[in-house]
DRENKOL-513037 format. One line per 3 residues: for each residue x, y, z of N, C-alpha, C. Coordinates in nm, 3 decimals, padded with zeros to 5 digits. Example, Ala and Ser with C-alpha at 12.3 -4.5 7.8 and 13.67 -1.06 7.14 Angstrom:
// DRENKOL-513037
01.319,-00.569,00.780,01.230,-00.450,00.780,01.320,-00.330,00.780 | 01.285,-00.225,00.708,01.367,-00.106,00.714,01.290,00.003,00.787 $
END
This chain:
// DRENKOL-513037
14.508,10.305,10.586,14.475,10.238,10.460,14.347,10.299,10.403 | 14.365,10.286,10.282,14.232,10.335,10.197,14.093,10.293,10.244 | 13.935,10.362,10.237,13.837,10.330,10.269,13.807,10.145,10.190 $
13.777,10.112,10.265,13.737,09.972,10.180,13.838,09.825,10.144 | 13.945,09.905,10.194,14.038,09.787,10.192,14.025,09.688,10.314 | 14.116,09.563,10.300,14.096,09.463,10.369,14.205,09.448,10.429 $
14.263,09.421,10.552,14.382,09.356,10.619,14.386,09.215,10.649 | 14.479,09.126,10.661,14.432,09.039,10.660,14.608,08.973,10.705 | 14.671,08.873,10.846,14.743,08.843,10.899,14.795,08.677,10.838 $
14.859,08.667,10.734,14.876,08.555,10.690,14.953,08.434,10.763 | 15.078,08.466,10.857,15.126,08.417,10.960,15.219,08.488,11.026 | 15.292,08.486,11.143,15.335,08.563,11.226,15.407,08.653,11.160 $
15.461,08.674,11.060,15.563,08.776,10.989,15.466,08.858,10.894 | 15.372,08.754,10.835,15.363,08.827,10.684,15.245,08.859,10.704 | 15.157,08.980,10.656,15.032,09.050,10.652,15.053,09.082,10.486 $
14.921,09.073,10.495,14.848,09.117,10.359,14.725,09.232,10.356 | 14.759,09.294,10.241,14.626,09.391,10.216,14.551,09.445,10.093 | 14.404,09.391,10.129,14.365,09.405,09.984,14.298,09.506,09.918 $
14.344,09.566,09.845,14.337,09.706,09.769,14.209,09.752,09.649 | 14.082,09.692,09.673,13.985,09.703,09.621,13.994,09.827,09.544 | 13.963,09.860,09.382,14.003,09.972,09.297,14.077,10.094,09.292 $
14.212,10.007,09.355,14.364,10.061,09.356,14.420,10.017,09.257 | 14.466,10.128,09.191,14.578,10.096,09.074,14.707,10.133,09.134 | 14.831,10.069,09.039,14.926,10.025,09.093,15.008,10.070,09.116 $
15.032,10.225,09.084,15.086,10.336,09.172,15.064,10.382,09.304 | 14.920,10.378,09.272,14.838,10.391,09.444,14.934,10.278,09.541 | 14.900,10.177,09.516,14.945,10.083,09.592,15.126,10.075,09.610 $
15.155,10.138,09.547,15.313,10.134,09.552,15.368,10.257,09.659 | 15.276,10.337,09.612,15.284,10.424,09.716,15.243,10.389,09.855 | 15.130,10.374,09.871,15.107,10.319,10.032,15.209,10.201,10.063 $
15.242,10.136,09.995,15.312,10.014,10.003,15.453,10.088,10.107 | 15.480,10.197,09.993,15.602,10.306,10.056,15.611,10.322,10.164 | 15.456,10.414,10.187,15.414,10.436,10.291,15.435,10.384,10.465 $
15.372,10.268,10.424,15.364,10.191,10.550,15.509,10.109,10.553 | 15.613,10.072,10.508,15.746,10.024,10.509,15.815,10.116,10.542 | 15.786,10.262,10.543,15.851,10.349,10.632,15.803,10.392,10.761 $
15.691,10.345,10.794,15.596,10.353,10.913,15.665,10.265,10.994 | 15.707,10.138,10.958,15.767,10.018,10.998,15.889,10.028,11.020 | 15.993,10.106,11.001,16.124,10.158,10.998,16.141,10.230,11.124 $
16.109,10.157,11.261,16.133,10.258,11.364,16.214,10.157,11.436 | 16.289,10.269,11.507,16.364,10.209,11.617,16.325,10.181,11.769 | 16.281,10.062,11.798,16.262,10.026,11.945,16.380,10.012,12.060 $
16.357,10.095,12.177,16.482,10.098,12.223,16.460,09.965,12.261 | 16.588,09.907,12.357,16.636,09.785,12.399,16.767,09.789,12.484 | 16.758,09.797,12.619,16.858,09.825,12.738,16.924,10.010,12.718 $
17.049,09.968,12.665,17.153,10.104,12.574,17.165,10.068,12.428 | 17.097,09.946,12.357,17.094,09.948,12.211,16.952,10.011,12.145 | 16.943,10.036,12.046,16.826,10.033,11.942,16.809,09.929,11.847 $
16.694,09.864,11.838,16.669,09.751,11.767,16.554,09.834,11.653 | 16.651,09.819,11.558,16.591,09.901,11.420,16.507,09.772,11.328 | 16.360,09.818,11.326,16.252,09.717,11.227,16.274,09.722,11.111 $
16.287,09.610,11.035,16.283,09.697,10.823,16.141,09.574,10.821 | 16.107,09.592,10.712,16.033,09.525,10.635,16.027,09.529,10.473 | 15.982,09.392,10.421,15.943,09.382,10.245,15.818,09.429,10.204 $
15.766,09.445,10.102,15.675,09.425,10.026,15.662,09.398,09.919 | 15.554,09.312,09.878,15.535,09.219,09.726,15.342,09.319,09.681 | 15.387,09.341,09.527,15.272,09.401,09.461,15.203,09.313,09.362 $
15.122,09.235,09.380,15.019,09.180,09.240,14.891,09.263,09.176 | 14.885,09.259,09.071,14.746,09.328,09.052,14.655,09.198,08.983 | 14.490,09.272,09.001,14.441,09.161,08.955,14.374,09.277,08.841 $
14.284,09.224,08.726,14.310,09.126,08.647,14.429,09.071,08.584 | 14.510,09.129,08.594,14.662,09.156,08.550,14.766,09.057,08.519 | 14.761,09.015,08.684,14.835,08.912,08.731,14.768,08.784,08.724 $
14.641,08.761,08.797,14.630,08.665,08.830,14.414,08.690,08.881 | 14.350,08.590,08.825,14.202,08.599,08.836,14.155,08.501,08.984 | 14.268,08.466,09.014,14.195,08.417,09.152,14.245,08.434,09.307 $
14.222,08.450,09.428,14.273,08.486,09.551,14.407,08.452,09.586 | 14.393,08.313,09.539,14.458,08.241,09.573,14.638,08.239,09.496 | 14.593,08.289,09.357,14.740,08.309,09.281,14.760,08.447,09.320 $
14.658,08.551,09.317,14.723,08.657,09.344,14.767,08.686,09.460 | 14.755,08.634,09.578,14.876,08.595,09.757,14.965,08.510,09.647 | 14.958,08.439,09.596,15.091,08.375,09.606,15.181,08.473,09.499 $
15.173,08.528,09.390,15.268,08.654,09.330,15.281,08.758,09.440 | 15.160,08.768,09.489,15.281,08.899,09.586,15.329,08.846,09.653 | 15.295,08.705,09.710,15.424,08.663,09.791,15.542,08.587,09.754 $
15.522,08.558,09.614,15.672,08.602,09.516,15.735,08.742,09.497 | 15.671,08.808,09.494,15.721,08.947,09.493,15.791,09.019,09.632 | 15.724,08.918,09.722,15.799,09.033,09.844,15.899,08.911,09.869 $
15.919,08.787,09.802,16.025,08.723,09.877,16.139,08.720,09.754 | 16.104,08.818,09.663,16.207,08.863,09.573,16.243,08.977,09.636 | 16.173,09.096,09.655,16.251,09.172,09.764,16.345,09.102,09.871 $
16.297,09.018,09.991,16.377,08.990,10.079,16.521,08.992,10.022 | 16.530,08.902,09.908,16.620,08.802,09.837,16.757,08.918,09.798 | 16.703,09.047,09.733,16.731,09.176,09.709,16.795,09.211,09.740 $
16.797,09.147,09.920,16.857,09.282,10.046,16.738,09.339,10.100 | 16.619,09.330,10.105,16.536,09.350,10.187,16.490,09.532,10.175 | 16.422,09.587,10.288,16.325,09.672,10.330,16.318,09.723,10.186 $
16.248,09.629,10.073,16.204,09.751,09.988,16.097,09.701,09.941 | 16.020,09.797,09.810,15.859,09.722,09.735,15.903,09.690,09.649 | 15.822,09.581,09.608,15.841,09.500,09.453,15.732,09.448,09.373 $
15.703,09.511,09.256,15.565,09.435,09.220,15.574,09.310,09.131 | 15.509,09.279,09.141,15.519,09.153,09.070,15.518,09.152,08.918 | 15.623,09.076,08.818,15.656,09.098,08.680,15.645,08.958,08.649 $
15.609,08.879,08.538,15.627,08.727,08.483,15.765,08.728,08.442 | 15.804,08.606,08.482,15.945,08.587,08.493,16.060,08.650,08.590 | 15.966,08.700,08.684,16.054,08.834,08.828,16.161,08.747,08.846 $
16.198,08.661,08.908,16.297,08.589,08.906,16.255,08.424,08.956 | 16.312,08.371,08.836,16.243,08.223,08.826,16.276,08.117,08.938 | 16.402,08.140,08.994,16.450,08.047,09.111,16.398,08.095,09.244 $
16.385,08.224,09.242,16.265,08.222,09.342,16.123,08.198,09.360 | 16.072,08.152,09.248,15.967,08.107,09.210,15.940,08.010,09.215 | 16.062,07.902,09.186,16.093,07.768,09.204,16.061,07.751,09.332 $
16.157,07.848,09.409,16.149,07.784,09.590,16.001,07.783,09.640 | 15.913,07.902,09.597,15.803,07.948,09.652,15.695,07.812,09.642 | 15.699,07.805,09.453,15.656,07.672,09.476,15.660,07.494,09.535 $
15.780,07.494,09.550,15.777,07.388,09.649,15.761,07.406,09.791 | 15.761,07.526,09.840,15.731,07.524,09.977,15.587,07.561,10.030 | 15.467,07.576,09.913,15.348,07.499,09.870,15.305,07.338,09.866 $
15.406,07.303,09.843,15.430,07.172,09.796,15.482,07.068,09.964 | 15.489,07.151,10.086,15.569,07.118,10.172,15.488,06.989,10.292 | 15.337,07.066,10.242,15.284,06.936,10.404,15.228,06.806,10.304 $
15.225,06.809,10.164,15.219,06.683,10.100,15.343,06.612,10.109 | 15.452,06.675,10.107,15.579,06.613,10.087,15.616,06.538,10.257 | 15.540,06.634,10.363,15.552,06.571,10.521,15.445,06.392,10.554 $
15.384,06.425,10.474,15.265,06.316,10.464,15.253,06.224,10.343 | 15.367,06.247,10.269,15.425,06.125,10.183,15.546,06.073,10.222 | 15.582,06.168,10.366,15.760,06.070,10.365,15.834,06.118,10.256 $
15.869,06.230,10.201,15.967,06.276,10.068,16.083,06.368,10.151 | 16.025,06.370,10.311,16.131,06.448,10.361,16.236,06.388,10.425 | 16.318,06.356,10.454,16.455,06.307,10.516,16.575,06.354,10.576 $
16.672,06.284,10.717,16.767,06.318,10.749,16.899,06.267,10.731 | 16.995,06.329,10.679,17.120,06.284,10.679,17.194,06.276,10.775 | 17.255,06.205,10.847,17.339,06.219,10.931,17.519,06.258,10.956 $
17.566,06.390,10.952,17.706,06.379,10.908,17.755,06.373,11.042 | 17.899,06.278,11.051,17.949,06.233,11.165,18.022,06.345,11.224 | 18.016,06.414,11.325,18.155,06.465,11.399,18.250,06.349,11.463 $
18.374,06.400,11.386,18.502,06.287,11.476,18.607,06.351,11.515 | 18.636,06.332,11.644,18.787,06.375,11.726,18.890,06.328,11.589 | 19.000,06.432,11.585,19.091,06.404,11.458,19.217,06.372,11.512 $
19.205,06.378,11.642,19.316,06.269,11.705,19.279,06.170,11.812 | 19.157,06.152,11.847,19.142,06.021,11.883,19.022,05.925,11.797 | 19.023,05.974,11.688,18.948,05.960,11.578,18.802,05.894,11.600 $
18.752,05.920,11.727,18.632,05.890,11.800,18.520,05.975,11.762 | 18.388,05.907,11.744,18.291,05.946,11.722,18.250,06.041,11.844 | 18.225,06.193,11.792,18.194,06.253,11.921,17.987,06.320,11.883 $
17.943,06.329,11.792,17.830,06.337,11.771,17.787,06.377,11.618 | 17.683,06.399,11.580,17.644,06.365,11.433,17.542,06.538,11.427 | 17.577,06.573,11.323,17.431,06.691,11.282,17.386,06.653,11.209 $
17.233,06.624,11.247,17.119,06.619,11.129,17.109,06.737,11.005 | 17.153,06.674,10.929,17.082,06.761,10.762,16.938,06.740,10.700 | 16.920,06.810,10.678,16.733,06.802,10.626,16.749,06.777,10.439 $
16.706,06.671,10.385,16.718,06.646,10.264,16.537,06.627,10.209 | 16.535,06.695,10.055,16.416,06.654,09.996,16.389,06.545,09.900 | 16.369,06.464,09.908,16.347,06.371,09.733,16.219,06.400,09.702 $
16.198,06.510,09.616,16.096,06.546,09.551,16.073,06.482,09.421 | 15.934,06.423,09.423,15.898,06.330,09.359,15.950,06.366,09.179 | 15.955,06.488,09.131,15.939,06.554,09.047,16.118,06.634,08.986 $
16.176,06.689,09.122,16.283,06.756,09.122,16.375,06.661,09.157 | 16.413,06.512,09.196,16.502,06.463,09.250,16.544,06.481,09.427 | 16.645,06.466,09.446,16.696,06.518,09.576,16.731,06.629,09.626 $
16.679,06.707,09.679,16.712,06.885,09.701,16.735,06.922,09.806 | 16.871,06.943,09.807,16.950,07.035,09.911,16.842,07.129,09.958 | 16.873,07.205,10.149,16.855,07.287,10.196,16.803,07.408,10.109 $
16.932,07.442,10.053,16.931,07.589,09.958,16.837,07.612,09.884 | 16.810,07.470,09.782,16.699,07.512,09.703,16.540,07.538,09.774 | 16.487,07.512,09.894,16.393,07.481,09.927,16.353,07.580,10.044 $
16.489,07.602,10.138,16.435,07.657,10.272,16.393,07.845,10.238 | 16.439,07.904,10.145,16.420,08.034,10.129,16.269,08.029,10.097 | 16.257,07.971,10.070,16.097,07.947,10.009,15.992,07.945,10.103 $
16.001,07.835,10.230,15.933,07.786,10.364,15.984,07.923,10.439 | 16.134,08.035,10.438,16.120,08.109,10.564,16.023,08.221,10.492 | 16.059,08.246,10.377,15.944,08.352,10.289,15.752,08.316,10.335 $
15.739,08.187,10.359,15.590,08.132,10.359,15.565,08.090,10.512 | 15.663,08.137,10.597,15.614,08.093,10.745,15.622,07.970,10.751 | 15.676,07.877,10.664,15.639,07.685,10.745,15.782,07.629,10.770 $
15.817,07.766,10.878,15.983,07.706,10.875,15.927,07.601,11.000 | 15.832,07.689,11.085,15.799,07.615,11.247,15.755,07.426,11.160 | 15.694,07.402,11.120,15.656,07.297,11.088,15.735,07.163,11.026 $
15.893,07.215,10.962,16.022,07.151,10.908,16.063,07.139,11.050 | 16.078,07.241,11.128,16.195,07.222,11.261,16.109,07.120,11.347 | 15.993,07.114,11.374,15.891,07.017,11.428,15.965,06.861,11.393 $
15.971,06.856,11.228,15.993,06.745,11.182,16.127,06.660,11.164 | 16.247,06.754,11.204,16.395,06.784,11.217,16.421,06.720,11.320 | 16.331,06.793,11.429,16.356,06.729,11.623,16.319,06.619,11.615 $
16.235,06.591,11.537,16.124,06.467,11.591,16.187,06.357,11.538 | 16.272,06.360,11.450,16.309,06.274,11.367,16.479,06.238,11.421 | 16.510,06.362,11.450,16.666,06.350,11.510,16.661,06.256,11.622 $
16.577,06.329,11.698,16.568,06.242,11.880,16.500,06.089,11.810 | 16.475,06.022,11.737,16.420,05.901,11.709,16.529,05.862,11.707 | 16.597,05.909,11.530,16.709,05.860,11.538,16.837,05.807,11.656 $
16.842,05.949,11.724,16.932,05.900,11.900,16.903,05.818,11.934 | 16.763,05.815,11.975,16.744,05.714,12.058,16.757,05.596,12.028 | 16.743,05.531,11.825,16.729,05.432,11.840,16.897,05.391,11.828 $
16.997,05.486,11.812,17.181,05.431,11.834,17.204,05.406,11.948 | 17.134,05.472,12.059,17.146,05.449,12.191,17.199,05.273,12.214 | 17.268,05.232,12.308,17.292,05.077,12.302,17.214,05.104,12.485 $
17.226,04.967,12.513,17.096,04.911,12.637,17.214,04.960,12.747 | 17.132,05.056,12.812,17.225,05.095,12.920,17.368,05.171,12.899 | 17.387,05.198,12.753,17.485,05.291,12.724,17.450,05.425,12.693 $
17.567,05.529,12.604,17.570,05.653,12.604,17.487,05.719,12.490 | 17.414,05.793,12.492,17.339,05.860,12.390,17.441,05.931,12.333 | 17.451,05.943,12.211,17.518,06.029,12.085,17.467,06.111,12.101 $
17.517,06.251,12.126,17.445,06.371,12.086,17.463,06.399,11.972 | 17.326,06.442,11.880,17.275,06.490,11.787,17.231,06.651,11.767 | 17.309,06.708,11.669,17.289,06.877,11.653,17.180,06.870,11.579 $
17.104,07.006,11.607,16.974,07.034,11.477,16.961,07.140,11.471 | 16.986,07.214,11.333,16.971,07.370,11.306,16.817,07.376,11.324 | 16.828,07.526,11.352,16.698,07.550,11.445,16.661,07.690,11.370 $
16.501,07.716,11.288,16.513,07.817,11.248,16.450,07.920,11.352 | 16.440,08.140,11.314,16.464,08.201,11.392,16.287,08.199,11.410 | 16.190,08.102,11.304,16.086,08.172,11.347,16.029,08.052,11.478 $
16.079,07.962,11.461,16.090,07.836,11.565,16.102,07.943,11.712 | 16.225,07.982,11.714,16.282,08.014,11.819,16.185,08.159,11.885 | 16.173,08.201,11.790,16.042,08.325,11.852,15.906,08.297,11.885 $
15.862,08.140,11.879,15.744,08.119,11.929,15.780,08.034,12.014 | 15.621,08.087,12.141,15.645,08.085,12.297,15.662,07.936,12.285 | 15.604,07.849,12.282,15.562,07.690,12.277,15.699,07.572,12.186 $
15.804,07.671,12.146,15.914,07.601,12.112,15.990,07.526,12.223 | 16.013,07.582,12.322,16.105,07.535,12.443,16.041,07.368,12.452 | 15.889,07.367,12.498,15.792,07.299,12.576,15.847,07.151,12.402 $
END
């Protein structure tokens, strides 16, 4: 990286870097740069496990006059890449694409919505279709956003896996599922098993099992 720039590890996936009097070719280029640096293949037994990666471009004065908006356009910008099809650069444009913008911002919006109770589980039944018996239920994750109404998965979760706070939904998924079990449980009878989608960044940190 250039003399004077900054690195900086935003959460387990996403890094940032700040480009002190880089203009925006410069930066598109290194951007290049290092996303092909990242393009290697790690072996793994007799397979190869091939890395890609995104990148998102903001400029400042341009884009945005404070730290804080300009991380969040490039991290509209690289989760418009993902969205894309992935391993490529993208700089950031007004109006880049508005429904991803939508998601980004509510999943800003995500540990007010945990600490107002706006988050919720649905329960859909599994039933034997010939002994038409209840055999267990999967939890669905629903939003009633104070503002947007009730919001499906779709609109919301691309947003939280783009921003790292998938670990913090799946926290609230388990915690809420196993309540639920427990409280259908009858006194001395059978626990319902309950399914819960589980996301991949959950599953890659050590302290998930526990």
């Amino acid at each position: 990286a250039p003399g004077g720039s900054v690195p900086a590890r935003l959460n387990e996936s996403v890094f940032a870097l700040l480009l002190p009097e880089t203009g925006r070719e410069a930066a598109q280029v290194l951007a290049e740069q290092l996303r092909q640096v990242l393009a290697i293949a790690l072996p793994m037994d007799d397979r190869e496990l091939r890395l890609s990666s995104s990148a998102g471009i903001a400029e400042a004065p341009l884009h945005a006059l404070t730290a804080r908006q300009l991380i969040s356009w490039a991290d509209l910008a690289c989760a418009t890449a993902r969205a894309q099809g992935g391993n490529r650069v993208q700089i950031f444009e007004r109006g880049l694409n508005l429904q991803i913008e939508q998601r980004l911002e509510t999943s800003h919006d995500l540990p007010r919505a945990l600490a107002a109770g706006e988050l919720e589980l649905h329960f859909q039944p599994v039933v034997d279709r010939v002994t038409m018996r209840l055999c267990s239920f999967e939890a669905l994750i629903r939003w009633r956003h104070r503002q947007r109404g009730l919001l499906t998965p779709d609109s919301f979760l691309p947003g939280l896996e783009a921003s790292g706070l998938m670990r913090e939904l799946d926290a609230f998924v388990l915690t809420e599922a196993c309540r639920q079990a427990r409280a259908w449980q009858p006194a001395h009878g059978e626990l319902v098993p309950v399914a819960v989608n589980v996301s991949w960044q959950s599953f890659q940190h050590p302290a998930f099992p526990e």
